[in-house]
N, C-alpha and C positions, 0 to 999 in steps of 0.2 A: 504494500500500500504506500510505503515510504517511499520508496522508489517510481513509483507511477506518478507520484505526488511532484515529484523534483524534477522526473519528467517532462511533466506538463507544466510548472513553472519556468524550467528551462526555454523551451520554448513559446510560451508567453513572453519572456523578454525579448528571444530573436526577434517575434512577428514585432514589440513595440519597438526593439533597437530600427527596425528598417523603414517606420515612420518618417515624414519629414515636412514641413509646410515649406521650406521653403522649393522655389522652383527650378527646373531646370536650368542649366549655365546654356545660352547660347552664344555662339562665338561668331566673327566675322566671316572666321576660315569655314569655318563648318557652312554659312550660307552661301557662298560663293563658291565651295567645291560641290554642293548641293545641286545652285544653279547651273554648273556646270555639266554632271551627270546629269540634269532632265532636260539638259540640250541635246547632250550624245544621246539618251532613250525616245526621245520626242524623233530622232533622225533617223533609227534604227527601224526599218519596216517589221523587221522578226520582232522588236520587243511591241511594236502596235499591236502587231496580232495575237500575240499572246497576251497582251493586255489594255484590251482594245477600251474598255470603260476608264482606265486612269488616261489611256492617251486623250479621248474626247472633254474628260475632266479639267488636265493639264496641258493638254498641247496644242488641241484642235484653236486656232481662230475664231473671234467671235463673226460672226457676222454684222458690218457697220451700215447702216443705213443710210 
């Protein structure tokens, strides 16, 4: 019972240690190597068709009136 007990406290503390309000770090690099990869995926016909819903999400043109 002692041992089930420490157990489950045990990992009670992991699950609150991995809490955290604060937010994500976004970096410059990270949006600009970003933008860069969904330029070369936007070019690539093999990744449209196998991902033809994020292509028309992100890549497609709007149409301007």
């Amino acid at each position: 019972m002692r041992v089930a007990f420490l157990g489950l406290l045990g990992a009670i503390v992991i699950l609150i240690g991995g809490c955290s309000n604060d937010p994500p770090a976004i970096t410059a690099s990270n949006d600009a190597s970003s933008d860069a990869a969904l330029k070369r995926d936007c070019a690539n016909p093999k990744w449209k068709q196998e991902n033809l819903g994020l292509w028309y999400s992100l890549c497609r043109q709007s149409v301007h009136w």
